[in-house]
C-alpha positions in Angstrom: 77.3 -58.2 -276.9 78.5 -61.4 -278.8 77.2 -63.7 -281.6 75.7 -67.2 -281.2 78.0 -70.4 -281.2 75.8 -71.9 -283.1 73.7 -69.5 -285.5 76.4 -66.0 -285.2 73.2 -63.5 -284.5 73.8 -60.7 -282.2 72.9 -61.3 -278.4 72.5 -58.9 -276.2 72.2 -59.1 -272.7 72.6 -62.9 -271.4 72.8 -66.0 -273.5 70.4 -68.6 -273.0 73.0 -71.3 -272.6 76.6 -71.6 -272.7 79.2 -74.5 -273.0 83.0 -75.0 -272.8 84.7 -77.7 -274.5 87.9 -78.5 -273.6 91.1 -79.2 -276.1 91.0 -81.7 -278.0 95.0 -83.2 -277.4 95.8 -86.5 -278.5 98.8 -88.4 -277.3 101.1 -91.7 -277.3 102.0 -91.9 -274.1 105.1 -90.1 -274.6 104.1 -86.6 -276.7 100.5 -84.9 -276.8 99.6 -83.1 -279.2 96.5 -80.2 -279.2 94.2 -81.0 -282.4 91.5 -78.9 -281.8 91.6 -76.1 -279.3 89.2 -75.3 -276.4 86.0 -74.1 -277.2 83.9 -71.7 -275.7 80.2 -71.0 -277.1 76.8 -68.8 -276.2 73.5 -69.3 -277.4 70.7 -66.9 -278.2 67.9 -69.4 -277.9 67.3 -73.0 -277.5 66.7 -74.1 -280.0 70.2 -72.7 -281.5 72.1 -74.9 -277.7 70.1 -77.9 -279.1 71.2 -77.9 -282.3 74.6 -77.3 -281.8 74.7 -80.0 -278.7 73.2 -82.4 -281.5 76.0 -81.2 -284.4 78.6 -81.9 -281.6 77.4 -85.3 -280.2 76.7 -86.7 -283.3 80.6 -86.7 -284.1 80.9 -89.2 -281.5 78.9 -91.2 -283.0 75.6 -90.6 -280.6 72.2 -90.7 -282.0 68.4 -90.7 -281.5 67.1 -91.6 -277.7 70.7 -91.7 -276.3 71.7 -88.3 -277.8 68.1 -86.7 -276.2 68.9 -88.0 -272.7 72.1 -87.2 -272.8 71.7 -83.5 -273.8 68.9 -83.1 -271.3 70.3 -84.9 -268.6 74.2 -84.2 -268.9 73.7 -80.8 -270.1 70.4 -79.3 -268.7 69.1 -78.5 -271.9 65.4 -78.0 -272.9 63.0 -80.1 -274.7 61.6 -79.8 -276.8 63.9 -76.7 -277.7 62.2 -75.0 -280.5 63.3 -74.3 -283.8 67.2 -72.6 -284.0 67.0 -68.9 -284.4 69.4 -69.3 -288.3 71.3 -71.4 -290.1 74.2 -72.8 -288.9 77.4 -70.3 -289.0 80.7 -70.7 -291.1 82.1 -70.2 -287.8 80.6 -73.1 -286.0 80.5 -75.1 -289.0 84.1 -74.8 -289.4 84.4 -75.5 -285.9 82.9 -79.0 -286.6 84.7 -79.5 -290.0 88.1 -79.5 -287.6 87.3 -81.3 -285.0 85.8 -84.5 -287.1 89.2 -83.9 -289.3 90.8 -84.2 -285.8 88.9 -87.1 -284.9 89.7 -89.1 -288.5 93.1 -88.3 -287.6 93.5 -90.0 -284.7 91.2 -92.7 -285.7 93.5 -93.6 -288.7 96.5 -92.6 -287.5 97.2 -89.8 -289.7 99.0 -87.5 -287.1 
């Protein structure tokens, strides 16, 4: 048994999706440096995959039409998925509130 990546219910027995995001490491050239760590997350419906691929792809800047292909396409998910099974999770949300803090970083050079 674990809890949803996106919503933290209970699952039990198999997920419905799964993804794994690999560190997030920025670097000059001559240092890297991990900002985010990788990222490994279950889903108890899809409604809760689709949600969280939208969170996710929306902080690089993706949207509308090209965010639906791309998570149907590129990630095999379903639509339309159906409503998510809860609320969004501290966990996951904290997830997101790093890695945009990662991205800002980078972005403005704030290391």
């Amino acid at each position: 048994m674990f809890e949803c990546g996106y919503c933290g219910h209970l699952i039990v027995g198999e997920s419905v999706s799964s993804i794994e995001v690999g560190a997030v490491v920025f670097g000059d050239g001559d240092s890297e440096r991990e900002m985010v760590p990788e990222h490994k997350a279950s889903f108890c419906c899809s409604g809760c995959a689709w949600a969280y691929g939208v969170a996710s792809h929306n902080l690089y800047d993706m949207s509308g039409k090209e965010l639906r292909i791309h998570l149907i396409n590129e990630h095999g998910l379903e639509h339309p998925p159906g409503h998510p099974a809860g609320r969004m999770s501290v966990v996951c949300s904290n997830y997101f509130i790093d890695v945009a803090d990662a991205f800002s970083k980078f972005k403005y050079g704030r290391n």
